[in-house]
C-alpha positions as a printed NumPy array, in Angstrom:
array([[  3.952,  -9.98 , -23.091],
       [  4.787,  -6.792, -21.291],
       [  8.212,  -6.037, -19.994],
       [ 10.408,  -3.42 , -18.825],
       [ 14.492,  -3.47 , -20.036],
       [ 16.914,  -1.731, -17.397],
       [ 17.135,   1.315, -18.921],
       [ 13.568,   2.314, -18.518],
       [ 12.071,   0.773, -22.069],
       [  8.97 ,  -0.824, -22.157],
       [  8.964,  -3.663, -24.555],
       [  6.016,  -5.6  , -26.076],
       [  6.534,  -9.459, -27.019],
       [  3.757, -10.419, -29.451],
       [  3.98 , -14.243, -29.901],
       [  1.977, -15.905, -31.921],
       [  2.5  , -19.399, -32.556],
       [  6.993, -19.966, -33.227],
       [  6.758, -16.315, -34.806],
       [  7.365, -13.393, -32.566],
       [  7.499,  -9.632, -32.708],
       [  9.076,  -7.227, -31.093],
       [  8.03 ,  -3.303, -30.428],
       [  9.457,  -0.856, -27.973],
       [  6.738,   0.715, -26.562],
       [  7.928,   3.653, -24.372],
       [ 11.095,   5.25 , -23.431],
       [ 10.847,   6.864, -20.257],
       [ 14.568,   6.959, -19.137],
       [ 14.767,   5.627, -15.524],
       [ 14.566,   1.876, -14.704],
       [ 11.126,   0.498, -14.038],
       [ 10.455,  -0.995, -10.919],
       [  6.757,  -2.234, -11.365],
       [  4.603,  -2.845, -14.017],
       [  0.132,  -2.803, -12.652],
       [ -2.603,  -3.391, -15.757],
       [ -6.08 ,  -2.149, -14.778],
       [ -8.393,  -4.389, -13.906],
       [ -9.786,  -4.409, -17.645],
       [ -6.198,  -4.644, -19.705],
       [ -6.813,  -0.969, -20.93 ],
       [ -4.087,   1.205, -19.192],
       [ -0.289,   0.142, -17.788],
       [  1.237,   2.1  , -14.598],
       [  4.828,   2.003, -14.899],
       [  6.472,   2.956, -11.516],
       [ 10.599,   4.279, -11.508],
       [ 12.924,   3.273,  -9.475],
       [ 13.044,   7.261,  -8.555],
       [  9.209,   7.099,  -7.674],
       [  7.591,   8.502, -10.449],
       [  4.546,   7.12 , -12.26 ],
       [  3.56 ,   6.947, -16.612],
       [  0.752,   5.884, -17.731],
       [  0.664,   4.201, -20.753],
       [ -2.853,   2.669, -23.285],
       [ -1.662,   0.045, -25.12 ],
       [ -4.952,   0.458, -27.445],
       [ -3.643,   4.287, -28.206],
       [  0.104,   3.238, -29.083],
       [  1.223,   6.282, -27.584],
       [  4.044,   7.348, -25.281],
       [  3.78 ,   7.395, -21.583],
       [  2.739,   9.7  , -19.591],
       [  3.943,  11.175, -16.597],
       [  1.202,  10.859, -13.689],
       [  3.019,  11.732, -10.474],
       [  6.292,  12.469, -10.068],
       [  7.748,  12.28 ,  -5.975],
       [  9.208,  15.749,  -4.89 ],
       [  9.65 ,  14.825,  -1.46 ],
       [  8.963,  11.232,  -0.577],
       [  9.409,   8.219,  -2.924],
       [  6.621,   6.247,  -4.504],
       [  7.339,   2.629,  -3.693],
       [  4.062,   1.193,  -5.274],
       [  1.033,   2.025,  -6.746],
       [ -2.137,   0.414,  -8.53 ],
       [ -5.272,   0.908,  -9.96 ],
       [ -8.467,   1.733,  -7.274],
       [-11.019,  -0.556,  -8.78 ],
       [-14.215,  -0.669, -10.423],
       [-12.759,   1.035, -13.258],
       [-10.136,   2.88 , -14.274],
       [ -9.908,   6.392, -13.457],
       [ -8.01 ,   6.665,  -9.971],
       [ -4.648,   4.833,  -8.873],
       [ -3.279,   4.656,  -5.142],
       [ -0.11 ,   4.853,  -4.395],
       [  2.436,   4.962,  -0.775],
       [  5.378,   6.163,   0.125],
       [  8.52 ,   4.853,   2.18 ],
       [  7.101,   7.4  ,   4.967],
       [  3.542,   5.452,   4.956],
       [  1.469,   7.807,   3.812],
       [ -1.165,   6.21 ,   1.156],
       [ -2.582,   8.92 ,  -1.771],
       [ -5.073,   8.493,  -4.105],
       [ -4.786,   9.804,  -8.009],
       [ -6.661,  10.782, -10.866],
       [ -5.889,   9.004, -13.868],
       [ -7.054,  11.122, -16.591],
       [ -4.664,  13.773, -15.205],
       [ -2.362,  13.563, -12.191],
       [ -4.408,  15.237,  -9.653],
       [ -3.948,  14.489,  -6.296],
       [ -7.714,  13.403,  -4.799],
       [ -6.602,  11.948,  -1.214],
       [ -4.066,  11.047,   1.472],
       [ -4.004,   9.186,   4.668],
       [ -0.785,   8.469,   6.808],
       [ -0.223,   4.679,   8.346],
       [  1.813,   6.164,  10.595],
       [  5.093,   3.409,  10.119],
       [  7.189,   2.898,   7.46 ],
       [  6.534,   1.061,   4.74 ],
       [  9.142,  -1.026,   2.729],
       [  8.195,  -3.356,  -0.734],
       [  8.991,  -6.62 ,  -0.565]])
């Protein structure tokens, strides 16, 4: 079990039976709005309050990494573009929709809805 504390910690719950462990995961600093696995349980998006998106492997034990972090317009979602794992979509409040490489942040993509766009 997967979750994210207030503060911006990723926590993993491993329960097994009446016994559980606990393991912080990440510490990325802002609050964590959303929490996306890819389609195969490999990777986690985290996305901030602030609109910024980390990546993190569970497999690799590693920190998270920063994907995409808003300058100008707030991420208010994004998720994994399947088959597989290597791009993520995301939209702002503005409603424009981008499209992401995983393996390193680059941008691949855009297309504006024309509206605004609010998560509900």
């Amino acid at each position: 079990l997967y979750f994210s504390a207030q503060e911006g910690i990723l926590i993993f719950y491993h329960i097994k039976d009446l016994q559980y462990e606990i393991k912080i995961c990440a510490d990325i600093s802002e609050p964590i709005s959303s929490l996306i696995f890819s389609p195969d349980y490999t990777s986690l998006l985290l996305v901030t309050d602030q609109g910024t998106v980390y990546s993190y492997r569970p497999a690799h034990s590693g920190e998270a990494v920063k994907l995409l972090d808003s300058s100008s317009s707030c991420f208010l979602a994004a998720d994994f573009l399947t088959p597989g794992n290597n791009y993520c979509v995301s939209v702002t409040s503005s409603g424009e929709v981008q499209v992401w490489s995983l393996e390193d942040g680059t941008f691949l993509s855009k297309i504006n809805l024309g509206t605004e766009v609010q998560v509900t």
